[in-house]
C-alpha positions in Angstrom: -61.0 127.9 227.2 -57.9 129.5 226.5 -57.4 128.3 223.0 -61.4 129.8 222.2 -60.5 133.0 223.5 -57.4 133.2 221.6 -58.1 132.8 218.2 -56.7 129.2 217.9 -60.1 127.6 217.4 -61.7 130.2 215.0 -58.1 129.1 213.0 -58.8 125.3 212.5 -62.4 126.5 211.9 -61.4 128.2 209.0 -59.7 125.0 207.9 -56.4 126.7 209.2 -56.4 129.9 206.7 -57.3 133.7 206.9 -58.3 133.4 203.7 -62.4 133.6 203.0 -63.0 132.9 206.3 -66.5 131.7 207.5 -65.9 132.2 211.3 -64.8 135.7 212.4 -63.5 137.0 216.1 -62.6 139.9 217.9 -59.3 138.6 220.1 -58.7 140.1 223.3 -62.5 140.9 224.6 -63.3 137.2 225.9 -65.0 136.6 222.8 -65.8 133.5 221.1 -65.9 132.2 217.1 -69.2 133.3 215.2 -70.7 135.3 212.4 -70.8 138.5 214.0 -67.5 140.3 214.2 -66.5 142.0 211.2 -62.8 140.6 212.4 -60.5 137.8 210.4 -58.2 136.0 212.1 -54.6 135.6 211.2 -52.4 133.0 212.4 -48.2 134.6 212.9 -45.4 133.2 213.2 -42.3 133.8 214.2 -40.0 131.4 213.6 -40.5 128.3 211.3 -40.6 125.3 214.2 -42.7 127.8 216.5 -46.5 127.5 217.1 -48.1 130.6 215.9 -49.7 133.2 218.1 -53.5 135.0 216.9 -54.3 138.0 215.6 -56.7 140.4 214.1 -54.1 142.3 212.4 -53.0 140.6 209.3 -48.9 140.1 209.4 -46.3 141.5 207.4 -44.1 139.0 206.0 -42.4 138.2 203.0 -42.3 135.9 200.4 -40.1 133.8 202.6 -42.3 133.3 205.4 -45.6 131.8 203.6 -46.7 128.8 205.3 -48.3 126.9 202.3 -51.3 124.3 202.7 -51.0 120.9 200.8 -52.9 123.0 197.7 -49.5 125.7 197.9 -52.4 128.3 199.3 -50.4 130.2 202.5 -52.6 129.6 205.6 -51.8 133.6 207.1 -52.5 135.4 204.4 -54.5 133.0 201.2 -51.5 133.8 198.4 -51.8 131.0 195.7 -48.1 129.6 194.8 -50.7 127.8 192.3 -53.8 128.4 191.5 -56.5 127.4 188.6 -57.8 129.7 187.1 -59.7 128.8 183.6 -59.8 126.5 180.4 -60.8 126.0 177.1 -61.1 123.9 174.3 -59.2 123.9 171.0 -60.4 122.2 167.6 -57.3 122.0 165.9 -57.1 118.3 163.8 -57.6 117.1 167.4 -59.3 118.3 170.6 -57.7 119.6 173.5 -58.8 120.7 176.4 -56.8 123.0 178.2 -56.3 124.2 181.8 -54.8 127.2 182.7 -52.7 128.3 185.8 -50.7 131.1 187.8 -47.5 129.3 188.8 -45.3 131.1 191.6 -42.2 132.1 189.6 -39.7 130.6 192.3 -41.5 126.8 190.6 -40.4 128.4 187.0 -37.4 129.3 187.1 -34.6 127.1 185.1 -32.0 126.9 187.7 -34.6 125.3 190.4 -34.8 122.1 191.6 -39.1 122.1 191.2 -40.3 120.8 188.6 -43.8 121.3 187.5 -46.6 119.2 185.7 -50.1 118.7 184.9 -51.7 115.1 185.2 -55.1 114.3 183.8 -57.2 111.4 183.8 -60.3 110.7 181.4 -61.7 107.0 180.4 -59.1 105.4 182.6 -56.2 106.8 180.6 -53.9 109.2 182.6 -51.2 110.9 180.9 -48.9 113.6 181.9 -48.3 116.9 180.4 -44.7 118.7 181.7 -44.8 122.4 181.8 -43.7 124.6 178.9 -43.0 128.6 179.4 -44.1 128.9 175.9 -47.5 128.4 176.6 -49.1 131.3 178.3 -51.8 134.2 178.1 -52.0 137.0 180.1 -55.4 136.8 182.3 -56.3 139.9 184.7 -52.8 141.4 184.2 -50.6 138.0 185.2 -49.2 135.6 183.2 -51.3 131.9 183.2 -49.8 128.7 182.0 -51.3 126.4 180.2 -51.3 122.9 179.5 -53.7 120.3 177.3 -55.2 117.5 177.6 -55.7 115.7 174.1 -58.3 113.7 173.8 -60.8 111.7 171.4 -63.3 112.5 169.9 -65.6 109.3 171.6 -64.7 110.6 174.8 -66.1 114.3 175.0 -68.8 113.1 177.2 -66.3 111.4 179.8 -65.1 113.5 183.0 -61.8 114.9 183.1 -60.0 114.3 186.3 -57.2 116.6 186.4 -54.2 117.8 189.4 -51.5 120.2 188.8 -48.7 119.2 191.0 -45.2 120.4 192.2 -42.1 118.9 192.5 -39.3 119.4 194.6 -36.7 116.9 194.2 -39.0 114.5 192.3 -41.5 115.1 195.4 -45.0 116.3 195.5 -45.1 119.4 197.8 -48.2 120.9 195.8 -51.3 120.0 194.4 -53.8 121.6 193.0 -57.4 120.3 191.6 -58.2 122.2 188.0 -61.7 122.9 187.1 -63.9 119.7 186.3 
């Protein structure tokens, strides 16, 4: 009963995120999950190791303190560390299609041990595509990264499967579906 009254189960039925959350609750009036409080809830925490403690009141923390998802979405307060967010197609001598992303600078930067690269699968043919600061537009005001997917010209009607993923150490800490 506890863990319903405190927020903890409105949480996981958010799938563990404040962000766009289905289930709403007003903590501290005995109330349960449902559709009719106007309230998000936002899990906080204090410490890294420490279980987080329920709220109504979205926490202050910094950069530092996002606690990322397996997509590199922060469960408190929805920042993207990657995110999706458009493609296209170019008909140059050959045909790319290309997916673009915001990329969390700290996953940029030259001196950092995360690497970051683009994967895409179409007619059972993956190949891998690393990522290149020189290719970038600006979309709403932020910079997006892009990266292409070459293909032929038999296989425009095949589905793309592609995953944006970061590295740390040669490990995936991040992935990230693209657009279909």
């Amino acid at each position: 009963m506890a863990e319903i009254e405190n927020g903890s189960v409105t949480y996981l039925l958010n799938g563990e995120s404040s962000a766009n959350p289905i289930w709403k609750q007003t903590i501290g009036i005995g109330s349960a999950p449902g559709f009719q409080s106007s309230d998000t809830v936002y899990a906080s925490y204090t410490s890294e190791n420490e279980e987080p403690t329920y709220t109504n009141t979205k926490p202050e923390h910094s950069e530092a303190d996002h606690k990322y998802d397996e997509t590199g979405t922060c469960k408190i307060c929805g920042h993207h560390s990657v995110k999706a967010v458009g493609h296209s197609l170019t008909l140059d001598g050959s045909i790319g299609v290309n997916f673009y992303y915001y990329i969390d600078h700290k996953y940029r930067d030259i001196d950092s041990n995360y690497t970051v690269e683009f994967e895409f699968t179409v007619n059972g043919k993956t190949s891998t595509v690393p990522y290149n600061a020189n290719k970038s537009l600006q979309i709403d005001g932020e910079s997006a990264f892009g990266f292409t997917a070459s293909i032929d010209s038999d296989e425009m009607t095949f589905p793309i499967t592609s995953e944006l993923k970061v590295k740390k150490d040669g490990k995936v800490i991040y992935s990230n579906f693209a657009l279909e």
